[in-house]
C-alpha positions as CSV (number, residue, x, y, z in Angstrom):
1,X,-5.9,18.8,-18.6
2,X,-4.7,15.0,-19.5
3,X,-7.1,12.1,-18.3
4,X,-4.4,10.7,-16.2
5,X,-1.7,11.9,-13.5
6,X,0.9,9.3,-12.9
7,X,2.9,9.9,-9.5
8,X,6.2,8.8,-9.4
9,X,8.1,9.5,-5.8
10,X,12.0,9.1,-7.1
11,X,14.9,8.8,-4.7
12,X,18.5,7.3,-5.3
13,X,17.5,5.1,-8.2
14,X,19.0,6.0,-11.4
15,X,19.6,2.3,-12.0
16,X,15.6,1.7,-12.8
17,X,14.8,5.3,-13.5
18,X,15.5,5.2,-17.3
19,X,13.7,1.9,-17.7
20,X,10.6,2.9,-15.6
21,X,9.9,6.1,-16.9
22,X,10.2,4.6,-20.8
23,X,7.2,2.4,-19.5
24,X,5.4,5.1,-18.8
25,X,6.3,7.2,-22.0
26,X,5.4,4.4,-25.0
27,X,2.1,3.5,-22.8
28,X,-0.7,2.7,-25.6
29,X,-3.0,5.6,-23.6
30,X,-1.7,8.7,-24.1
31,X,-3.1,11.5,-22.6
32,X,-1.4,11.5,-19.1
33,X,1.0,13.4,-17.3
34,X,4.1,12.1,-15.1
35,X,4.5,14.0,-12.1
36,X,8.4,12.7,-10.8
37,X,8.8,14.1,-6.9
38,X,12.8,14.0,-6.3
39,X,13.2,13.5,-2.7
40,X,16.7,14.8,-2.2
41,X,18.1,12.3,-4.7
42,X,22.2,12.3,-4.4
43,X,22.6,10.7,-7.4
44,X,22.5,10.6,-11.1
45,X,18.5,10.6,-10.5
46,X,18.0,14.8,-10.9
47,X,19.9,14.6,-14.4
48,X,18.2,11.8,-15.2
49,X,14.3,13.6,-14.5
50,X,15.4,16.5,-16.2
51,X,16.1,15.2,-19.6
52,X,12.7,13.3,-19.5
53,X,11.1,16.5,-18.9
54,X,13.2,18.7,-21.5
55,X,12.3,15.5,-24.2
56,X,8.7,15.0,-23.5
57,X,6.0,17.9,-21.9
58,X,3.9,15.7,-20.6
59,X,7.1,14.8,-17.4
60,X,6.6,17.5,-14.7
61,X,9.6,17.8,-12.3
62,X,9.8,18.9,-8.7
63,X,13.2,18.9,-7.0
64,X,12.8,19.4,-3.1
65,X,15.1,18.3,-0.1
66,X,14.3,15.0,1.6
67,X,10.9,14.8,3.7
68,X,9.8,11.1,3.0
69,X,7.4,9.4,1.2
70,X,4.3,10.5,2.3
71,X,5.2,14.3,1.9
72,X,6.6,13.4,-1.5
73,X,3.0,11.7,-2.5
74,X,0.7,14.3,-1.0
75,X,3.2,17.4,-3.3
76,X,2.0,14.5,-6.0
77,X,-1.4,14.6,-5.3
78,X,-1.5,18.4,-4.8
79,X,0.0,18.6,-8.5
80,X,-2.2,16.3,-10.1
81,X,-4.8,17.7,-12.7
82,X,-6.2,14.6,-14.2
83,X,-9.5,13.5,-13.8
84,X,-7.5,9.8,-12.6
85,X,-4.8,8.9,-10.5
86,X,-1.8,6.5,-11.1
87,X,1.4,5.9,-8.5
88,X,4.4,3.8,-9.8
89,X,7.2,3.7,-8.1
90,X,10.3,4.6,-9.6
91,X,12.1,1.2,-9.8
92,X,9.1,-0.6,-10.7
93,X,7.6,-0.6,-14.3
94,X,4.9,-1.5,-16.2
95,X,2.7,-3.0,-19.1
96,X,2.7,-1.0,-22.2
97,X,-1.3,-1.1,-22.1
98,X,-1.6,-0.8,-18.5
99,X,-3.6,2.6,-18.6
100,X,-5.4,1.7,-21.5
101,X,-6.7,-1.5,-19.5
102,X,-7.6,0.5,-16.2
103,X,-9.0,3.3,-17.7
104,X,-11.5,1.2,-19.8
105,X,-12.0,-0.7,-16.8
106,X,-13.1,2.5,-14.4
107,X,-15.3,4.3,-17.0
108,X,-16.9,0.9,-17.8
109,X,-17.5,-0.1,-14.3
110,X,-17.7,2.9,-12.6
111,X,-16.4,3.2,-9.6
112,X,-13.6,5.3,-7.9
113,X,-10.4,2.8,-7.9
114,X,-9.4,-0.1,-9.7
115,X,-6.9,-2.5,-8.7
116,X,-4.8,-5.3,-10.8
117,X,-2.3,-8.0,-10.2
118,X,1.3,-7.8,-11.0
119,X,4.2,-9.8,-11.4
120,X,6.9,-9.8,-8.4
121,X,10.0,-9.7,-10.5
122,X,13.7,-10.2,-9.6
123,X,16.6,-8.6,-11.8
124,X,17.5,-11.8,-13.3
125,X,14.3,-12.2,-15.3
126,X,12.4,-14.2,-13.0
127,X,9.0,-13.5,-12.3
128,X,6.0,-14.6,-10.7
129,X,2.2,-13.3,-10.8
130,X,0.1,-12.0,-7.5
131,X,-3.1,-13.6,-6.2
132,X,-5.6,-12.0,-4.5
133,X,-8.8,-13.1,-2.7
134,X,-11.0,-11.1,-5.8
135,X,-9.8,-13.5,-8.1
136,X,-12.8,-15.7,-7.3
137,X,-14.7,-14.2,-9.9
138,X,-15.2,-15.8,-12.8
139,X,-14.7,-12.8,-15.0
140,X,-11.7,-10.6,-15.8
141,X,-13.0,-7.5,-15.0
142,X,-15.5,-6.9,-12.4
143,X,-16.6,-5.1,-9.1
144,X,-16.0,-6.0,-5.9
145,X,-17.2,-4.8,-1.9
146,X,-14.4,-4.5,0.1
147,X,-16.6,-4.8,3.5
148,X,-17.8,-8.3,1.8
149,X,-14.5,-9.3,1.3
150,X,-12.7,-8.1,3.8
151,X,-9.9,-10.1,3.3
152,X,-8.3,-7.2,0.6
153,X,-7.9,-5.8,3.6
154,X,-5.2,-7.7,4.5
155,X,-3.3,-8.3,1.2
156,X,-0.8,-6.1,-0.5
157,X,-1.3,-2.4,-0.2
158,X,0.1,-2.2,-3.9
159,X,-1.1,1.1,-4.3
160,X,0.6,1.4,-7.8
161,X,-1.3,-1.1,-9.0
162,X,-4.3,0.6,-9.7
163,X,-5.8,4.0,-10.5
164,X,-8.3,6.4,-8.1
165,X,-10.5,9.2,-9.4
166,X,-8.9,12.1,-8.1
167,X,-12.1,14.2,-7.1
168,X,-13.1,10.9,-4.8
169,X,-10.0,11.0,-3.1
170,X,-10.3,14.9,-2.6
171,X,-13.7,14.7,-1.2
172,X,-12.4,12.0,1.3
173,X,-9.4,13.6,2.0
174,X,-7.4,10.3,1.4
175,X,-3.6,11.6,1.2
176,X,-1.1,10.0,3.3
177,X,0.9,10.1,6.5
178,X,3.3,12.5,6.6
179,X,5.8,10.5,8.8
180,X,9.8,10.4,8.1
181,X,11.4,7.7,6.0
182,X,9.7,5.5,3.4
183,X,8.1,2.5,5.8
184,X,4.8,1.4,5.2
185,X,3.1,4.9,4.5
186,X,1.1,3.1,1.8
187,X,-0.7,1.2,4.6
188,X,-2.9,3.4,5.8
189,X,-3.8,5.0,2.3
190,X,-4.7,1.8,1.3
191,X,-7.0,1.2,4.1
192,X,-8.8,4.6,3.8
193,X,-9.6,3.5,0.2
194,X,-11.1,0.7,1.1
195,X,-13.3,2.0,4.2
196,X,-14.2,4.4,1.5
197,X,-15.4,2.9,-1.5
198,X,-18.7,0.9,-1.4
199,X,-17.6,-0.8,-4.3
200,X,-14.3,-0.9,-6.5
201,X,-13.0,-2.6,-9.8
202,X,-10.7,-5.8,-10.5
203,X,-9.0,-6.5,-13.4
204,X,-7.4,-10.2,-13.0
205,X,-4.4,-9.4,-15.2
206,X,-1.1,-8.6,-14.0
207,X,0.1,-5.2,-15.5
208,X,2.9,-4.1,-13.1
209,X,6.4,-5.5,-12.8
210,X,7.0,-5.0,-8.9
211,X,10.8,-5.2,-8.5
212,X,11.7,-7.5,-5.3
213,X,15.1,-6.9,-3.2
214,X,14.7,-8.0,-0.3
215,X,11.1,-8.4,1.5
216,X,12.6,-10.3,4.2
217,X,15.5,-8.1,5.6
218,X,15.2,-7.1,9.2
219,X,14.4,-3.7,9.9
220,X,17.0,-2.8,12.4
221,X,16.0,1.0,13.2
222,X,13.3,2.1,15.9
223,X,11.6,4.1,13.3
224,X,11.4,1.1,11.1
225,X,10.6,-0.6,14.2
226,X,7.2,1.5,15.6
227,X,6.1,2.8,12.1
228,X,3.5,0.5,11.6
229,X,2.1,1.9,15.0
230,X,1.7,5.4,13.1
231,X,-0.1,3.5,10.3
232,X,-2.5,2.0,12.5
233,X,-3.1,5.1,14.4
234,X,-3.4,6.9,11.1
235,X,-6.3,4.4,10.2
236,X,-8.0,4.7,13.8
237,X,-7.7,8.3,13.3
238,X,-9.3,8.2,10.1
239,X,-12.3,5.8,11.3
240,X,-12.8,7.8,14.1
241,X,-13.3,10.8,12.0
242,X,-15.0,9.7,8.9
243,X,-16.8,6.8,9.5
244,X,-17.5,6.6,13.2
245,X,-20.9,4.4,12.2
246,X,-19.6,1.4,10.9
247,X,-19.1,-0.8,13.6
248,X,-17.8,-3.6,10.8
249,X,-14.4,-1.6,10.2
250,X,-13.2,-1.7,13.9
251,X,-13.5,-5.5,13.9
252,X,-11.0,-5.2,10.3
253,X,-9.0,-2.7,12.2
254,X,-8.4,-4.9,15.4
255,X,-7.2,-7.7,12.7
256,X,-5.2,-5.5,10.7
257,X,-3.6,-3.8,13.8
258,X,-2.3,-8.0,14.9
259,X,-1.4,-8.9,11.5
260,X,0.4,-5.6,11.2
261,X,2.0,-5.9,14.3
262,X,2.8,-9.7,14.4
263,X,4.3,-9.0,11.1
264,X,6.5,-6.2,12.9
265,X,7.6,-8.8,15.2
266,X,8.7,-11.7,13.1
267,X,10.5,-8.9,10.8
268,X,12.3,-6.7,13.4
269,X,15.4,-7.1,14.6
270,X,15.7,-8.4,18.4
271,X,16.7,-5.2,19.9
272,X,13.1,-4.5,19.8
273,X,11.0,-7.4,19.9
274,X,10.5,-6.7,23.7
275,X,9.5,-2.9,23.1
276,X,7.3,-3.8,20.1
277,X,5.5,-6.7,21.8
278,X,4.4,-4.2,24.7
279,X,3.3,-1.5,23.1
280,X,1.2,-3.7,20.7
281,X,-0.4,-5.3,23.5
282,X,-1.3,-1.8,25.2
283,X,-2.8,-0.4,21.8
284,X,-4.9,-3.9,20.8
285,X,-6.2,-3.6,24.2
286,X,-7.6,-0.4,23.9
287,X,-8.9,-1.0,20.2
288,X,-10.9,-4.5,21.8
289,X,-12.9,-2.4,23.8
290,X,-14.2,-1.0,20.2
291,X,-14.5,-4.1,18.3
292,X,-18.1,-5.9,18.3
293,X,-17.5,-9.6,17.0
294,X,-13.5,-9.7,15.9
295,X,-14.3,-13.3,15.4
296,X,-15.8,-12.7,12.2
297,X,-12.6,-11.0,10.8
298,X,-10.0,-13.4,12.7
299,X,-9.2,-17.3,12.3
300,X,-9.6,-18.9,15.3
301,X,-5.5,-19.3,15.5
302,X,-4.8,-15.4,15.3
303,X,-7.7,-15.0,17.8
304,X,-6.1,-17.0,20.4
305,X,-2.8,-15.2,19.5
306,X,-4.1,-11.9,19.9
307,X,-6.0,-12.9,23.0
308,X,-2.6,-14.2,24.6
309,X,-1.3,-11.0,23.7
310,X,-4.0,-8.9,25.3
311,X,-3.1,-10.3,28.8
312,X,0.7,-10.5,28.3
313,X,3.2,-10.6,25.7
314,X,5.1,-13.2,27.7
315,X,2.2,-15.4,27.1
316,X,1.6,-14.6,23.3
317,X,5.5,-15.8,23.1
318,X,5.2,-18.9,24.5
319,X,1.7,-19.5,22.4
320,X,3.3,-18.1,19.4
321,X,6.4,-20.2,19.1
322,X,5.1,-23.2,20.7
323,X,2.7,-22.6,17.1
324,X,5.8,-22.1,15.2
325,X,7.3,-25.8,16.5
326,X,3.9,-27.6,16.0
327,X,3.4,-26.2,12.3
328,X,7.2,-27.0,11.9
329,X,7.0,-30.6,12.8
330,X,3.5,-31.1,11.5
């Protein structure tokens, strides 16, 4: 069995395919396996999978019709042998010593996941590395709580840009949401790892090139529209279930559910603003009755936002862009 299982969900990319999966193959660790999940691909994508894996044993293929993302990861994580997991997504790709790095960095510091930065990088070359709130170490590679910083919470799911020992994430049952599409099923995974693990490692060097399109498009469907609802209900589910005791994560989960959902409604497009700010203000209602001292979590700005909302989402709109003009003529 190889050290490391590397899932990569493919669909409809055959433009990044070839150059994400060479990554992989002329990494400076070598004893992985590449699991590649075709969901229902319609283009060159298939062919392109299927050489890899005639060329080189260590690319496993599965071929199935299209279920979305979350299906596709859980067949991943079903397949995996390795005593790690890695996700990379197939139009991303990645430092040639990226494995090498995060494997030292898990068996030196042990703990079940490690997380690095990346570079956000456009097709013509331009590039630009993340931040995150663990970056306030002074070391390069180190542990961190995520219940002492809960900020992580709140930052880029990036689930590709780290590894997870597999028998952890078994014995926590951390898979993912099973929901249609590809929209935000990383979300609640992310979170569950988190609530999960009392400590996990940083490595403050970017190894992942994270190919942008277009963060900023509208999402014009109503699945697009109410998925993040699923997430959150996903990681309520999950709290509920698993970790019912600590009071801290439903103060984290009440912020996470705003942000989430104010993020929704900047992003979607108007047809459902009205529909999204309802239902929002119906579910953060019934998750304040849970929460214990929000405040902690919250800046005092997003507090009064999400207050506003809990009586009306009329009022959140008027506090919310009235907020909007200030900041823009400040």
């Amino acid at each position: 069995m190889p050290v490391l299982s590397i899932i990569v969900p493919v669909c409809n990319v055959e433009q990044y395919l070839v150059q994400c999966l060479d990554s992989l193959l002329n990494q400076s660790f070598r004893d992985f396996e590449v699991i590649c999940i075709d969901d229902g691909s319609t283009d060159g994508s298939p062919a392109i999978l299927d050489a890899y894996a005639q060329r080189d044993a260590r690319v496993r293929v599965v071929h199935k019709k299209n279920s979305g993302y979350g299906h596709s990861m859980n067949i991943g994580l079903s397949m995996a042998t390795g005593e790690f997991v890695g996700i990379v997504e197939s139009d991303d790709f990645v430092a040639p010593d990226m494995y090498e790095v995060l494997i030292e960095a898990i068996n030196r510091l042990q703990v079940p996941y490690v997380r690095c930065l990346w570079f956000d990088y456009w097709d013509d070359g331009n590039m630009h590395p993340s931040s995150s709130c663990l970056c306030g170490e002074q070391t390069e590679e180190h542990k961190a709580s995520p219940l002492a910083c809960t900020e992580i919470f709140h930052e880029h799911a990036a689930i590709w840009a780290g590894i997870y020992k597999r028998s952890w994430l078994e014995e926590n049952d951390i898979r993912f949401l099973e929901t249609p599409g590809a929209s935000y099923q990383d979300s609640s995974f992310f979170f569950k790892v988190l609530a999960q693990c009392g400590e996990m490692g940083f490595v403050r060097r970017p190894l992942l090139y994270y190919r942008q399109s277009n963060p900023n498009a509208s999402m014009k469907s109503r699945q697009k529209a109410f998925c993040a609802f699923d997430e959150i209900a996903e990681m309520r589910r999950y709290t509920e279930h698993y970790l019912p005791q600590n009071k801290q994560l439903n103060d984290i989960l009440f912020n996470r559910a705003f942000s989430f959902y104010l993020w929704t409604f900047y992003r979607v497009a108007r047809t459902w603003k009205k529909s999204v700010l309802a239902r929002a203000s119906v579910e953060l209602n019934d998750m304040w009755h849970h929460t214990s001292q929000p405040e902690r979590e919250m800046s005092k700005n997003d507090l009064k936002l999400a207050q506003a909302l809990l009586k009306s989402p009329m009022l959140f709109q008027i506090k919310y862009y009235w907020w909007r003009i200030r900041e823009r003529l400040s």
